[in-house]
N, CA and C atoms as a LAMMPS dump frame, in Angstrom:
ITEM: TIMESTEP
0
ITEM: NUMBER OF ATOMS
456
ITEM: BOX BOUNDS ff ff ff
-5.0000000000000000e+02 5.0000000000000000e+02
-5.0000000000000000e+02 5.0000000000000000e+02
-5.0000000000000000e+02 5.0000000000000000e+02
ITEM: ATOMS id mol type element x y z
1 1 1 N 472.798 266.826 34.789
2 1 2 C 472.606 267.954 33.9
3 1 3 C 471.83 267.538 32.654
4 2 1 N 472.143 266.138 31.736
5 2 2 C 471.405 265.841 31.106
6 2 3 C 469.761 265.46 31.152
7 3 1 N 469.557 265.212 32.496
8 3 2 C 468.269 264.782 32.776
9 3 3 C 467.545 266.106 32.656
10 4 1 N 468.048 267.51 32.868
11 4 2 C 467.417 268.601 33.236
12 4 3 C 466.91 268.728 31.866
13 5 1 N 467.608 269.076 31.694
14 5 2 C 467.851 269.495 29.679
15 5 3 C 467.153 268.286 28.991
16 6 1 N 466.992 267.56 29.228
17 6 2 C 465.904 266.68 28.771
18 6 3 C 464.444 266.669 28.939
19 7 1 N 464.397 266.861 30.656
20 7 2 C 462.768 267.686 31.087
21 7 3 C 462.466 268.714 30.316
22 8 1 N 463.132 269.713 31
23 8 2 C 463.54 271.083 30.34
24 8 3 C 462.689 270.73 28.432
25 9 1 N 463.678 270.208 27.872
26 9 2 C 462.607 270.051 26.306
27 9 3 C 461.873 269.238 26.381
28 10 1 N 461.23 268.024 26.956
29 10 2 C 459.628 267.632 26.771
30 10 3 C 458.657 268.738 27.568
31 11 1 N 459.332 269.889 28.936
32 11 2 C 458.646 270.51 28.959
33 11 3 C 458.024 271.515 27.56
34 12 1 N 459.14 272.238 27.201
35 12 2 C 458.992 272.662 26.107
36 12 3 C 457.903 272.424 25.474
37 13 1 N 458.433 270.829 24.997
38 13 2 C 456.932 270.505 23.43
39 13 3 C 455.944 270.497 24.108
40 14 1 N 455.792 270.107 25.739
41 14 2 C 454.254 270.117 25.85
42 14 3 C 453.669 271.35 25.982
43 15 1 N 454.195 272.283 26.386
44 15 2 C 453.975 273.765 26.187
45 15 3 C 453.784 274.182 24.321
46 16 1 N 454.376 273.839 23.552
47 16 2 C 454.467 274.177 21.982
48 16 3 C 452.548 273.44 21.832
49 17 1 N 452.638 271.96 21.886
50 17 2 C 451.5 271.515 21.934
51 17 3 C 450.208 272.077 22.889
52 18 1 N 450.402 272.73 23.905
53 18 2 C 449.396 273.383 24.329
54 18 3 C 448.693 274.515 23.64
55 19 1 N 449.737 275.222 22.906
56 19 2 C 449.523 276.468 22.185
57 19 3 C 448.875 276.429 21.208
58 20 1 N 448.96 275.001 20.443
59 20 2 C 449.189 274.906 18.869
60 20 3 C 447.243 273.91 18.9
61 21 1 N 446.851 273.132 20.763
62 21 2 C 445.787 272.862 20.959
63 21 3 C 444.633 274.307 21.202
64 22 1 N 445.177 275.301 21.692
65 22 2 C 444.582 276.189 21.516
66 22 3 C 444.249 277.151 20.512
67 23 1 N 444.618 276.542 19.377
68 23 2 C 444.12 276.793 18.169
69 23 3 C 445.521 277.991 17.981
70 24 1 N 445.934 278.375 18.311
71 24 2 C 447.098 279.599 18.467
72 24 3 C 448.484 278.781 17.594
73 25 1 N 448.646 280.101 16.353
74 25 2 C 450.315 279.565 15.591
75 25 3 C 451.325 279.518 16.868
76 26 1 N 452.24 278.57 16.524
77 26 2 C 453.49 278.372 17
78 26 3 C 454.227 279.001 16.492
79 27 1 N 454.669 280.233 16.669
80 27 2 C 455.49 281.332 15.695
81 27 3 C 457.105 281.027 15.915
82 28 1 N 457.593 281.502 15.686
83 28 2 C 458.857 281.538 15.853
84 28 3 C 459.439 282.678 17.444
85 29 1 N 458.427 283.59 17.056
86 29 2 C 458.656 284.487 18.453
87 29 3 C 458.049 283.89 19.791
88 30 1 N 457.256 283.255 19.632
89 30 2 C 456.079 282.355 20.893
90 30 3 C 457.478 281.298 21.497
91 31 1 N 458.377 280.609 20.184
92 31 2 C 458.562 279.485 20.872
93 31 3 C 459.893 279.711 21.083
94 32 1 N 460.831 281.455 21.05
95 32 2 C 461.297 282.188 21.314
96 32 3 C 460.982 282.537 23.101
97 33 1 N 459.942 282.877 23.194
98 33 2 C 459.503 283.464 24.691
99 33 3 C 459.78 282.233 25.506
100 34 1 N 458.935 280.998 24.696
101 34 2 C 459.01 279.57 26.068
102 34 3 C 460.047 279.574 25.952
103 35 1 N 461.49 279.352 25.313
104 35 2 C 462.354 278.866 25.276
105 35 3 C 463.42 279.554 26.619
106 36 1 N 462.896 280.655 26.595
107 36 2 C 463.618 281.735 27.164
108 36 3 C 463.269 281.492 28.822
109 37 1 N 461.648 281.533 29.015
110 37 2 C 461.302 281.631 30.33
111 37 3 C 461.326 279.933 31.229
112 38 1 N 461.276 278.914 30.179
113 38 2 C 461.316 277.561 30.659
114 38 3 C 462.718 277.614 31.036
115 39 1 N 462.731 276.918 32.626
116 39 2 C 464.309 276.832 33.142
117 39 3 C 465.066 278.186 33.88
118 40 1 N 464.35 279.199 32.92
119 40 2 C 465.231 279.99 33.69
120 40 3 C 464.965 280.498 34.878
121 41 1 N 466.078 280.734 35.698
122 41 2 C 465.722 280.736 37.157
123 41 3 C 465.576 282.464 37.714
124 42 1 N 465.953 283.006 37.016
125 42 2 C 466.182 284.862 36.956
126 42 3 C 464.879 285.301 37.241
127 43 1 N 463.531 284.517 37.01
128 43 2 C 462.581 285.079 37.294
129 43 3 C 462.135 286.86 36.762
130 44 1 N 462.324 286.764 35.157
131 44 2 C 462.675 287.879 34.487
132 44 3 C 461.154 288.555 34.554
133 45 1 N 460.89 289.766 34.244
134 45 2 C 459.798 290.758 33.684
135 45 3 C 459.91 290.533 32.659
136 46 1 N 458.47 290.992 32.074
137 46 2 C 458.106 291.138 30.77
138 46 3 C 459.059 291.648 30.015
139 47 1 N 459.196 293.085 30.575
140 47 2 C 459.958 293.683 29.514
141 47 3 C 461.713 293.138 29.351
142 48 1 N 461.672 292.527 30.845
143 48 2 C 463.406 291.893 30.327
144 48 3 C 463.229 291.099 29.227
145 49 1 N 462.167 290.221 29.779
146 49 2 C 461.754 289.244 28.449
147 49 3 C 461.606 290.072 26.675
148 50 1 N 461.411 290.656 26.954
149 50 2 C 461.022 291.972 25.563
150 50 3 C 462.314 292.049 25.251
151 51 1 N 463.054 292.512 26.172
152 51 2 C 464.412 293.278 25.411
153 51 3 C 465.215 292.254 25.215
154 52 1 N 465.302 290.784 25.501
155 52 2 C 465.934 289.907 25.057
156 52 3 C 465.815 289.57 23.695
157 53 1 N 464.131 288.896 23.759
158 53 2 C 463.412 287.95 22.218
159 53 3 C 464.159 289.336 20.774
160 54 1 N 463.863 290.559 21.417
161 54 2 C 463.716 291.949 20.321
162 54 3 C 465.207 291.46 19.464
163 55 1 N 466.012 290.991 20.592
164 55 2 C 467.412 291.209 20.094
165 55 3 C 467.509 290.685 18.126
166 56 1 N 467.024 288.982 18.785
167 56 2 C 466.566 287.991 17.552
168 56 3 C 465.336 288.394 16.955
169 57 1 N 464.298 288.863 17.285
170 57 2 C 462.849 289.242 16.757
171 57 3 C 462.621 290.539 16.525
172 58 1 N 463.384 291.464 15.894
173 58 2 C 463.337 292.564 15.956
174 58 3 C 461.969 293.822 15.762
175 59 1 N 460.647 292.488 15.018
176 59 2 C 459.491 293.165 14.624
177 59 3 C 458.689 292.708 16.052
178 60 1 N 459.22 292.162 17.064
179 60 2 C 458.431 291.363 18.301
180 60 3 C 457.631 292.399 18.902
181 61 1 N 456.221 292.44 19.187
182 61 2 C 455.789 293.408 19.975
183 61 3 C 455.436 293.127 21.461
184 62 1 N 455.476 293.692 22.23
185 62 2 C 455.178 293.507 23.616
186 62 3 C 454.231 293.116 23.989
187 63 1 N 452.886 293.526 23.079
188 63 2 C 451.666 292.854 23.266
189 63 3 C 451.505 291.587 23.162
190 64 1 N 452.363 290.958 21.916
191 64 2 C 452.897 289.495 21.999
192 64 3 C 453.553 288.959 23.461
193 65 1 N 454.554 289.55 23.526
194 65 2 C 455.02 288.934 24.825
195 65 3 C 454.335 289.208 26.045
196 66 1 N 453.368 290.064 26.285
197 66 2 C 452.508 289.603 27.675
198 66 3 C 451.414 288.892 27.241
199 67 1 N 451.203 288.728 25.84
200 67 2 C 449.659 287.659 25.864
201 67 3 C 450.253 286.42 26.249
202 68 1 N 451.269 285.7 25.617
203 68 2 C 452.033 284.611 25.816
204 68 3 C 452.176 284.241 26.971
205 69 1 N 452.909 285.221 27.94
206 69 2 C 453.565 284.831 28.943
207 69 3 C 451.64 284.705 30.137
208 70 1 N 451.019 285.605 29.432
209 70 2 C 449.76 285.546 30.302
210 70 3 C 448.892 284.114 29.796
211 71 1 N 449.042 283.695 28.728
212 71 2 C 448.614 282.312 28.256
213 71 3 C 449.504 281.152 28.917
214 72 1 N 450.875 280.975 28.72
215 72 2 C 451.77 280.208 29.89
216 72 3 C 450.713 280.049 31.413
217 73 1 N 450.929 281.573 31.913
218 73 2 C 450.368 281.578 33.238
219 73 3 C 448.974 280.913 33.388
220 74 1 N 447.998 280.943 32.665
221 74 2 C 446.883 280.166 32.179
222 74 3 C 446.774 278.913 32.166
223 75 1 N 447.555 278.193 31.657
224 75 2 C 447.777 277.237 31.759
225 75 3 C 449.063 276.191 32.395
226 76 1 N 449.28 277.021 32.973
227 76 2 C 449.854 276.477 34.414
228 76 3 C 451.192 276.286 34.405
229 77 1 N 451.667 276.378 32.939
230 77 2 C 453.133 275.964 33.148
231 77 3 C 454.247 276.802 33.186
232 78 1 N 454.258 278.103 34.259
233 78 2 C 454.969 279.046 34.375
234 78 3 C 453.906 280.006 35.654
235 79 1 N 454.511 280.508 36.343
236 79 2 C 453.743 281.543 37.724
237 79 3 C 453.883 282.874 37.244
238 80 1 N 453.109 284.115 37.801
239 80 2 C 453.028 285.01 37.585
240 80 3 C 453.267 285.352 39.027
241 81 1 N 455.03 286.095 39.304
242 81 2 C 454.94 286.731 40.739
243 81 3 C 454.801 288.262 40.67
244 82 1 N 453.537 288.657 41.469
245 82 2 C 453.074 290.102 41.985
246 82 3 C 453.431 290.563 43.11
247 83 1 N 453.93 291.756 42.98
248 83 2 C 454.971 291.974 44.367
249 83 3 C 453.762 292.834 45.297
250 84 1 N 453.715 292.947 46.507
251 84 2 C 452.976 293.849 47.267
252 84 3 C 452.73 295.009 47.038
253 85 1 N 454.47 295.933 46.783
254 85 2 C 454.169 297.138 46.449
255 85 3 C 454.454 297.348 45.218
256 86 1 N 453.533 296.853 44.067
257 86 2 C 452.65 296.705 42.509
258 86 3 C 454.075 297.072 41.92
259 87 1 N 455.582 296.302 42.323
260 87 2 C 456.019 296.677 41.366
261 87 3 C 455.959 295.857 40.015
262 88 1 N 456.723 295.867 38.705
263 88 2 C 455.956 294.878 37.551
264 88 3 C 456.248 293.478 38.046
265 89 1 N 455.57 292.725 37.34
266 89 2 C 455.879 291.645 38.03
267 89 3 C 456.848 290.352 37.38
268 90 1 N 456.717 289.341 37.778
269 90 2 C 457.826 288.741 37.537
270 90 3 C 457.239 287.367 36.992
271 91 1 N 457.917 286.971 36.411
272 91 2 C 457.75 285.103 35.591
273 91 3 C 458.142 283.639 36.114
274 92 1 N 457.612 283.476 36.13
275 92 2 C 458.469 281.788 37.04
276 92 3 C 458.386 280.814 36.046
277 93 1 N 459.721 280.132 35.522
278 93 2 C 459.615 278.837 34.548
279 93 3 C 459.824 277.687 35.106
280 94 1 N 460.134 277.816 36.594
281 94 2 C 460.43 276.23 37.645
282 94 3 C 459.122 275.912 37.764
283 95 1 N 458.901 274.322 37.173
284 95 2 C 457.785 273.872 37.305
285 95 3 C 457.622 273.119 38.478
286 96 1 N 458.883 273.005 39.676
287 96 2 C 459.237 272.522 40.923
288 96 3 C 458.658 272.892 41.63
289 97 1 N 457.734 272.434 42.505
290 97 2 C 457.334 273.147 44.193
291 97 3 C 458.26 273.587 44.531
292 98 1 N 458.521 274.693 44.756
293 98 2 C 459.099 275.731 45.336
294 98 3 C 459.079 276.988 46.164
295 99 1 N 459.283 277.317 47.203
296 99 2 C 458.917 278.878 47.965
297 99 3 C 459.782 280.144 47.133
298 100 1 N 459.664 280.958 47.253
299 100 2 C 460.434 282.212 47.081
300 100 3 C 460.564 283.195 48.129
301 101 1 N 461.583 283.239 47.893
302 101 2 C 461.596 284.451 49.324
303 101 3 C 462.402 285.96 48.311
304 102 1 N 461.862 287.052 48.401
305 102 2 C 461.334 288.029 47.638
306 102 3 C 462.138 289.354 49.144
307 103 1 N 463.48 290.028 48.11
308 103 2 C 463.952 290.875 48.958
309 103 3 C 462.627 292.172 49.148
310 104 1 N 462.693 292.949 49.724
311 104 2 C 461.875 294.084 50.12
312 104 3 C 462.343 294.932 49.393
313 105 1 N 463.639 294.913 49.68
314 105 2 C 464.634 296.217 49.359
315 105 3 C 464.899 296.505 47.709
316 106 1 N 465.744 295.149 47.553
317 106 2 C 465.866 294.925 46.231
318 106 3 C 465.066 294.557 44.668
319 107 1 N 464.603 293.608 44.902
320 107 2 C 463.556 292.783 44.77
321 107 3 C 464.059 291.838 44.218
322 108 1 N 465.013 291.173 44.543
323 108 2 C 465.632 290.08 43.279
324 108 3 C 465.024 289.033 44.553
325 109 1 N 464.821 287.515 43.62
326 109 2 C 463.417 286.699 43.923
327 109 3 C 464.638 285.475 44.368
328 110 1 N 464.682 284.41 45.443
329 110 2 C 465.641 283.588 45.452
330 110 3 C 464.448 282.856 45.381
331 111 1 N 464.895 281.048 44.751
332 111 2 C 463.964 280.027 44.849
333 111 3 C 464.799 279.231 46.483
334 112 1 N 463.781 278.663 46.955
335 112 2 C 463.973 277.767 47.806
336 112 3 C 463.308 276.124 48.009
337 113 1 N 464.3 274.962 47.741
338 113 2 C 463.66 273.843 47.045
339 113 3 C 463.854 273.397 48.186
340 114 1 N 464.025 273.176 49.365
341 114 2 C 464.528 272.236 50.701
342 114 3 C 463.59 272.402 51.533
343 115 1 N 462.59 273.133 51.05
344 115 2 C 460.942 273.381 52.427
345 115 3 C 459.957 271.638 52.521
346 116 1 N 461.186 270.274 52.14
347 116 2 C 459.82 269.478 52.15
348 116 3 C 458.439 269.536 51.423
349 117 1 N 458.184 270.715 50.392
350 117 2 C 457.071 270.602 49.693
351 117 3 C 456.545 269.457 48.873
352 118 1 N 457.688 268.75 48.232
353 118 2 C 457.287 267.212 47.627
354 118 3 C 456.42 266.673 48.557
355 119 1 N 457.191 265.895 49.407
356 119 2 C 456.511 265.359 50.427
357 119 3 C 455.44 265.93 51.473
358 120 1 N 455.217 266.93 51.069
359 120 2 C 453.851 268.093 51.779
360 120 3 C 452.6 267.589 50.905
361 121 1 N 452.82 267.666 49.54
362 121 2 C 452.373 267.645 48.195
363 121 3 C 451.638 266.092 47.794
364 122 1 N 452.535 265.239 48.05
365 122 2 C 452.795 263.697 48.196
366 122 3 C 451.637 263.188 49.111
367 123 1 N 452.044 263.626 50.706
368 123 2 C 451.06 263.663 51.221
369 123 3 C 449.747 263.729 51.725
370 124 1 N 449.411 264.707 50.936
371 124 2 C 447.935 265.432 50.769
372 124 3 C 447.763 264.559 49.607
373 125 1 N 448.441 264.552 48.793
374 125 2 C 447.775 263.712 47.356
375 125 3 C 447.385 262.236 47.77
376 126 1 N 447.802 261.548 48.781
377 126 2 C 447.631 260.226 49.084
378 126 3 C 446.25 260.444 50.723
379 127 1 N 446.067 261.412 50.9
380 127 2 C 444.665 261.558 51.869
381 127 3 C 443.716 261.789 50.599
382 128 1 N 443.98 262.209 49.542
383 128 2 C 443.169 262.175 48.431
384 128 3 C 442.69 263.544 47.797
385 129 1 N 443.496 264.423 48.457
386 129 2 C 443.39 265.891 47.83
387 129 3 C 444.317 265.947 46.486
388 130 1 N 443.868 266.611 45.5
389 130 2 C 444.116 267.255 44.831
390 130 3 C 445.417 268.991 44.53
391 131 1 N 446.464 268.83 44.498
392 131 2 C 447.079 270.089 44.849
393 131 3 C 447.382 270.637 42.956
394 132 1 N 446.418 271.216 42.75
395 132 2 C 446.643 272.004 41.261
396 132 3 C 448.199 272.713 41.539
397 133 1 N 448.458 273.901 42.671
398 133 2 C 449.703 274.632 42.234
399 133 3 C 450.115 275.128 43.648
400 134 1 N 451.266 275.21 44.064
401 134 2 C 451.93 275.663 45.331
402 134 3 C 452.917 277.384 44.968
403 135 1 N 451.909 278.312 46.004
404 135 2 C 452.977 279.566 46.116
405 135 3 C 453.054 279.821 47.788
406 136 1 N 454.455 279.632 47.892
407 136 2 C 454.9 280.396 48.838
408 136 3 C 455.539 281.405 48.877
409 137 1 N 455.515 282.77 49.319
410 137 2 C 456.191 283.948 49.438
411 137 3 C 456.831 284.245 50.803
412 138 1 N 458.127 284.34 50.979
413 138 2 C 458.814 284.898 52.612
414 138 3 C 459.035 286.243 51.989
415 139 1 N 459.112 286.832 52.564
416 139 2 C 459.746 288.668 52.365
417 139 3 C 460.427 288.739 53.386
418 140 1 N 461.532 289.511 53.124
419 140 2 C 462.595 289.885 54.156
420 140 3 C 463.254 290.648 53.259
421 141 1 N 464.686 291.001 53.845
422 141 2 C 466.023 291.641 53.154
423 141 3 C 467.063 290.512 53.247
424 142 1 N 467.215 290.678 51.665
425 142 2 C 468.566 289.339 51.271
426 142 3 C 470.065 289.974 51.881
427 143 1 N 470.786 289.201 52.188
428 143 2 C 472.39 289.363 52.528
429 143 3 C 472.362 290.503 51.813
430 144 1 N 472.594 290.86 50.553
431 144 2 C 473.381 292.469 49.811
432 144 3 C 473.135 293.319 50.214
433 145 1 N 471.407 293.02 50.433
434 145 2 C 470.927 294.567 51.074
435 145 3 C 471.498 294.828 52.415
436 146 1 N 471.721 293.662 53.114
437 146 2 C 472.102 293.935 54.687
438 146 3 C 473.055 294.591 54.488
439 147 1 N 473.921 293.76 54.023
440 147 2 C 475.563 294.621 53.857
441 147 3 C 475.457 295.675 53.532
442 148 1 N 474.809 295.997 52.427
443 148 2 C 474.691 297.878 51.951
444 148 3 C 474.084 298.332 53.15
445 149 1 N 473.089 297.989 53.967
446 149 2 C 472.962 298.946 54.988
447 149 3 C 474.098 299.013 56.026
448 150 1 N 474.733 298.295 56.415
449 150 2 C 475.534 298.351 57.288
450 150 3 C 476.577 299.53 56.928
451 151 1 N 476.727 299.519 55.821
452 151 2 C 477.894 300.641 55.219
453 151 3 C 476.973 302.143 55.336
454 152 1 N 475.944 302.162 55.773
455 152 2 C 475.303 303.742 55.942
456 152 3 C 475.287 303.772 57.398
């Protein structure tokens, strides 16, 4: 747990330092948003993200929080998931190779870390490729939804 929480904040500063290289203040609300979306696994929307920071940032505007989270996505250290049918989309702060598998029904996003992607990743990097960023998407219906259908 300590090791996480240790990544977890050098991720952080190197994200603070990316911002602060792009000529862009380190506000208090900016390092509010990373703080929020680094680690977390909820894979939140904007606006969840909004109605959280607002709680503490009460002057926070939304335009702030999608330039940010669209600057994150920019620079690589956070995903932008777009669902098929355009609903809003969603944030990723696992900087882990990882798949997602993405209910239909629901839409709540599970991560999946056991697909061998390290060693997919590893691999290719030692034939001498280059792998900038890994998305995998499964779609299906998660367990809840099954069960709720079964009850109709």
């Amino acid at each position: 747990m300590k090791g996480s929480k240790r990544s977890s904040d050098n991720l952080k500063n190197l994200i603070y330092e990316a911002i602060r290289m792009r000529g862009m203040r380190l506000t208090p609300q900016r390092m509010a948003i990373v703080n929020h979306i680094v680690g977390n696994r909820n894979h939140p929307s904007a606006d969840e993200i909004f109605n959280i920071i607002k709680e503490n940032y009460p002057t926070i505007s939304k335009a702030t929080i999608y330039s940010t989270l669209e600057l994150l996505v920019e620079l690589g250290y956070i995903d932008k998931i777009v669902f098929q049918d355009n609903r809003e989309a969603r944030f990723d702060g696992n900087p882990e190779p990882h798949a997602h598998f993405i209910c239909t029904k629901c839409g709540k996003i599970y991560d999946f870390h056991n697909l061998n992607l390290t060693d997919q990743i590893n691999s290719l990097e030692k034939k001498g490729y280059r792998v900038n960023k890994t998305q995998i998407y499964i779609y299906g219906v998660c367990r809840e939804c099954q069960e709720k259908e079964k009850l109709f």
